[in-house]
TORGUTI-241035 format. One record per residue (C-alpha): residue in one letter; x, y, z. Coordinates in steps of 0.2 Angstrom, whole numbers, padded with zeros to 4 digits, always signed. Last residue first. Layout:
% TORGUTI-241035
AXYZ...
END
This chain:
% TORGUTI-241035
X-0178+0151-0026X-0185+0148-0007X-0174+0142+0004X-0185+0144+0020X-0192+0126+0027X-0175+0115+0021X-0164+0128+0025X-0168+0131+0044X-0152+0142+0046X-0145+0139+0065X-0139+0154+0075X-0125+0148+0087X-0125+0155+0107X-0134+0162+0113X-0133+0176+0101X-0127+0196+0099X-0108+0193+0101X-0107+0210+0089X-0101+0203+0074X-0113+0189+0075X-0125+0202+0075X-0120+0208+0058X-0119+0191+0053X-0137+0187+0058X-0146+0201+0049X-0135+0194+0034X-0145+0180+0037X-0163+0182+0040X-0166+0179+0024X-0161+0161+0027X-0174+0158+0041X-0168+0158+0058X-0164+0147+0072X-0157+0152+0087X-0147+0139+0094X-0138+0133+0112X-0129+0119+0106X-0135+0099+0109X-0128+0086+0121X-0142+0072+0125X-0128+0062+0134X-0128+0047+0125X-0132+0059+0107X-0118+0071+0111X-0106+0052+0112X-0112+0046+0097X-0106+0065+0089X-0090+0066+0095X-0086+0047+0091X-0091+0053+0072X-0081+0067+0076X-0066+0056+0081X-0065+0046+0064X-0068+0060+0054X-0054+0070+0060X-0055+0084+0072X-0058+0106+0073X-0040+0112+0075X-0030+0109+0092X-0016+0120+0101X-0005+0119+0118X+0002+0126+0130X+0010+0116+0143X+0017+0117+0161X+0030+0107+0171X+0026+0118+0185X+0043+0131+0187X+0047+0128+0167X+0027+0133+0162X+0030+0150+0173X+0046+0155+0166X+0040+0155+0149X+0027+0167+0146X+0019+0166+0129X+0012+0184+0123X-0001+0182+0108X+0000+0185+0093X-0014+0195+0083X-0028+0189+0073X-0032+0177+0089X-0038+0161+0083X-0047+0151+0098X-0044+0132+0103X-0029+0137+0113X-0027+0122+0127X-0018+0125+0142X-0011+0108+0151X-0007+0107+0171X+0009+0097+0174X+0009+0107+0191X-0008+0114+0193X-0014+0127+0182X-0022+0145+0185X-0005+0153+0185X-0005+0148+0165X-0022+0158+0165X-0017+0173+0174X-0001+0172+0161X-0009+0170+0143X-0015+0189+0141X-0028+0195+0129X-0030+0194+0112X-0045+0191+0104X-0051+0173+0097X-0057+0167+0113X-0060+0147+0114X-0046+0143+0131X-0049+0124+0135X-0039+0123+0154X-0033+0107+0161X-0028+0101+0180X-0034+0117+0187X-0031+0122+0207X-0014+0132+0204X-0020+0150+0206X-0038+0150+0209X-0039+0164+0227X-0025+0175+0213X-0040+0173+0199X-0053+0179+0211X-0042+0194+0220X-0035+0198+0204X-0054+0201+0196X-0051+0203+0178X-0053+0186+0174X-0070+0187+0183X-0070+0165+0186X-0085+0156+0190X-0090+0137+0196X-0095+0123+0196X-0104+0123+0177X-0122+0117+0175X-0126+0127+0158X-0142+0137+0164X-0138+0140+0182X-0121+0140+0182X-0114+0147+0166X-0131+0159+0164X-0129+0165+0183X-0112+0169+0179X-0113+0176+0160X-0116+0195+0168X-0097+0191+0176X-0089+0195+0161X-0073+0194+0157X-0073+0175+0156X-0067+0160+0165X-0080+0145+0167X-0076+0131+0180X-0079+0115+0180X-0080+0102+0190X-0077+0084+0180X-0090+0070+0175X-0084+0067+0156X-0103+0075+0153X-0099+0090+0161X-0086+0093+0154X-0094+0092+0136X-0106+0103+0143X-0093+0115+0147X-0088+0115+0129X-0102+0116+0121X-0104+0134+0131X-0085+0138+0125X-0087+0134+0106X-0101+0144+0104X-0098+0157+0116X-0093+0156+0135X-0076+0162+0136X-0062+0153+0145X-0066+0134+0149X-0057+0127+0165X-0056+0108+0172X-0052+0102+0188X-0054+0082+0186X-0066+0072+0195X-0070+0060+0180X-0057+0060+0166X-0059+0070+0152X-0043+0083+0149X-0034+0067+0143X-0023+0079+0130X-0032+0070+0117X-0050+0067+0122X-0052+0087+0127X-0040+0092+0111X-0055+0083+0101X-0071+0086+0110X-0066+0107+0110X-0065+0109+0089X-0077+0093+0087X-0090+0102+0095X-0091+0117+0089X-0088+0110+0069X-0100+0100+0069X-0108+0100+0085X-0115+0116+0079X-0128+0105+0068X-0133+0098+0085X-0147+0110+0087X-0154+0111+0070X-0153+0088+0069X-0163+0085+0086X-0152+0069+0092X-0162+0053+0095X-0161+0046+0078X-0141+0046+0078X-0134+0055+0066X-0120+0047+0054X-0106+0060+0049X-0100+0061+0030X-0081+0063+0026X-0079+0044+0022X-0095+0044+0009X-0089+0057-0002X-0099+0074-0003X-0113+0081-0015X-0123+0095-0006X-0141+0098-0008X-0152+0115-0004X-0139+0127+0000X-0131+0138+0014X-0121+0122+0017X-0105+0126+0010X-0098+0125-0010X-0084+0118-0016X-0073+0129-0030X-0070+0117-0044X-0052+0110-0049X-0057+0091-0051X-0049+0085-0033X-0061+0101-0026X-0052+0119-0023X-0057+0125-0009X-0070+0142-0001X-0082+0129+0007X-0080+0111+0014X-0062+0114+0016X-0051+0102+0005X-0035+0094+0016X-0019+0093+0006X-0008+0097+0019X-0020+0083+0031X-0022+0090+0047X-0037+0088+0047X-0037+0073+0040X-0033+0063+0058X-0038+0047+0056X-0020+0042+0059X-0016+0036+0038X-0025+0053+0033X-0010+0062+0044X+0002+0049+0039X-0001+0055+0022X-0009+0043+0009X-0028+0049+0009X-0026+0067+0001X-0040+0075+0010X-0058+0079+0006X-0073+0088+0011X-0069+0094+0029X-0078+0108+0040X-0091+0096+0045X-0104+0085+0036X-0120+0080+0044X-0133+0062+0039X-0148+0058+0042X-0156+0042+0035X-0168+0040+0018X-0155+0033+0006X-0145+0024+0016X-0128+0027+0027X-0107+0019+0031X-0109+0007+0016X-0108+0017-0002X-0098+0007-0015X-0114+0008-0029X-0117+0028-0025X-0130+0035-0012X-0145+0046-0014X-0159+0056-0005X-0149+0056+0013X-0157+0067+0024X-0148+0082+0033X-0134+0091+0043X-0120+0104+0040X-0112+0114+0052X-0099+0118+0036X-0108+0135+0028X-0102+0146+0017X-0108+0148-0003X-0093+0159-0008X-0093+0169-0026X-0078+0173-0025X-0062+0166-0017X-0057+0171+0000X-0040+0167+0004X-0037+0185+0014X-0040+0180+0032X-0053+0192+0033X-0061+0190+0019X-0078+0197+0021X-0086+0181+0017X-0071+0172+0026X-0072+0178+0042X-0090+0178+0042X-0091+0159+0041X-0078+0157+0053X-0087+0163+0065X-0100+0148+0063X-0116+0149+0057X-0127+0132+0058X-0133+0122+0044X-0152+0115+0043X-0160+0102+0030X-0149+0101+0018X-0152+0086+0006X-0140+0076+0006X-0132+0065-0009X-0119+0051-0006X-0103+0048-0015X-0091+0034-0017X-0097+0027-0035X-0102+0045-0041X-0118+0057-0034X-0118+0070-0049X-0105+0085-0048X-0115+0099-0040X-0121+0117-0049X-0125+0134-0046X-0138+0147-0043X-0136+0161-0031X-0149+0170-0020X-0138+0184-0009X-0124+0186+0006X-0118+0203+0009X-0099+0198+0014X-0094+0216+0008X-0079+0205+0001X-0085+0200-0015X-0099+0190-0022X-0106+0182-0005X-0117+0166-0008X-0135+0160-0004X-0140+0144-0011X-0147+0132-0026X-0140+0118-0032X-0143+0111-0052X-0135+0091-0055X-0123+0091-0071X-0107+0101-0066X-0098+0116-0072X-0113+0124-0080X-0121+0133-0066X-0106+0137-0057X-0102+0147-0073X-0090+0140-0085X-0070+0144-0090X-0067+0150-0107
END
């Protein structure tokens, strides 16, 4: 008979999970395996909602497995290391991101890159190395292995670079890869969410003009005014879009709905790179002739590896980067998924665990 997620490990957690796929999220006790050899201990002190989040409460993308503690913008103080542990100290911050484990062998692990590892373990909704569901960041403490912990520097406001996480590493990484960060570049960022609005900031801070595309042109004064982009894009405005045509050396594109890929293929310069960052549920259309007659390429990128979001995260701190938050208490948050449904936040709510957990 198996055990309850009290029993199957030594070392009591407490948290709000979802216990089917209404998504409603409620107190819920469980249990973490005890801080081993390669492990540090850290006390949750904020953890940011992500989509994603809500995805996979309500099972969305059908894998969910029962009862589900989400939450992988994780960030807090360290209250315990094990005997091999070098990278933090008891008594430092440290975050953890979408990623909990990997196999270690693969030439994806061997490349830094364990995102893409095939046996990556997700830092909620998996299967741990000893068979045990892991648990998210909507909890008081989480166990993790030292390799797949972030350091913080002491100068960057834990609750608002929580996001960073998982945010930030999803648009940091294909930004570094694909070269889309060299100073004086023309760089686009379509839609101005979480993952957008970190995004142009990254932009920013890599020294290129920017330009924000998005259906809505209520966000202009708030891209340009508030989050210091160049310029602004109505994508449903021909005249705008056909003025832009061929001016962009890299466009980031973070929408998760479908919509067309041509205006924003138009957009790039010859040898001009579009990269998908956002999960449509539905395909989208990929026109072809346009990439052949520019040399064009559309690409894709998923969250980062450890290495790069530990570089992710020392460069946010050089250049004061943080998300846009609204942080809430924990018993706010079923309140905050429903508005997350609706695009109701500017731009990642933020759950103060550490002052609103209470058992």
């Amino acid at each position: 008979m198996s055990k309850s997620p009290e029993e199957e490990h030594p070392q009591k957690a407490f948290g709000w999970a979802a216990r089917d796929k209404s998504g409603v999220l409620s107190p819920f006790n469980f249990s973490r395996r005890v801080n081993g050899d390669n492990d540090i201990t850290i006390k949750v002190l904020y953890c940011g909602i992500c989509h994603s989040d809500f995805h996979q409460i309500k099972n969305e993308w059908g894998n969910s497995v029962y009862p589900m503690v989400p939450g992988h913008e994780i960030v807090g103080v360290v209250t315990e290391v094990g005997k091999n542990v070098t990278k933090v100290k008891v008594g430092e911050k440290a975050g953890v991101g979408c990623l909990v484990g990997s196999c270690g062998s693969c030439h994806s692990c061997a490349d830094d890159l364990e995102n893409y590892c095939t046996k990556q373990i997700l830092t909620y909704n998996a299967r741990y190395h000893d068979g045990t569901l892991t648990h998210g960041g909507y909890s008081d403490n989480l166990v993790v292995e030292e390799h797949f912990a972030i350091r913080f520097p002491e100068n960057l406001p834990l609750d608002a670079a929580a996001p960073l996480l998982c945010a930030g590493i999803t648009v940091f990484s294909p930004m570094k890869y694909y070269g889309l960060c060299k100073p004086g570049m023309s760089f686009g960022v379509v839609g101005l969410g979480g993952l957008g609005h970190v995004a142009v900031k990254f932009a920013k801070a890599f020294g290129m003009k920017v330009t924000v595309i998005s259906t809505s042109l209520s966000k202009k004064k708030e891209a340009i005014e508030h989050l210091g982009a160049d310029s602004f894009l109505v994508s449903r405005d021909q005249e705008e879009m056909q003025a832009a045509m061929g001016t962009m050396d890299g466009i980031i594109d973070t929408v998760s709905a479908f919509h067309p890929l041509l205006p924003l293929i138009l957009l790039l310069k010859n040898h001009g790179k579009l990269v998908m960052v956002g999960a449509p549920d539905k395909p989208l259309e990929l026109p072809v002739f346009p990439l052949l007659l520019g040399r064009k390429l559309v690409a894709g990128s998923c969250i980062g590896g450890i290495k790069e979001t530990q570089e992710m995260i020392d460069f946010a701190a050089k250049h004061n980067i943080t998300a846009d938050i609204e942080v809430i208490p924990m018993d706010y948050v079923n309140t905050a998924m429903e508005r997350l449904a609706k695009g109701d936040v500017k731009y990642r709510f933020v759950i103060d665990v550490a002052n609103t957990l209470t058992p």
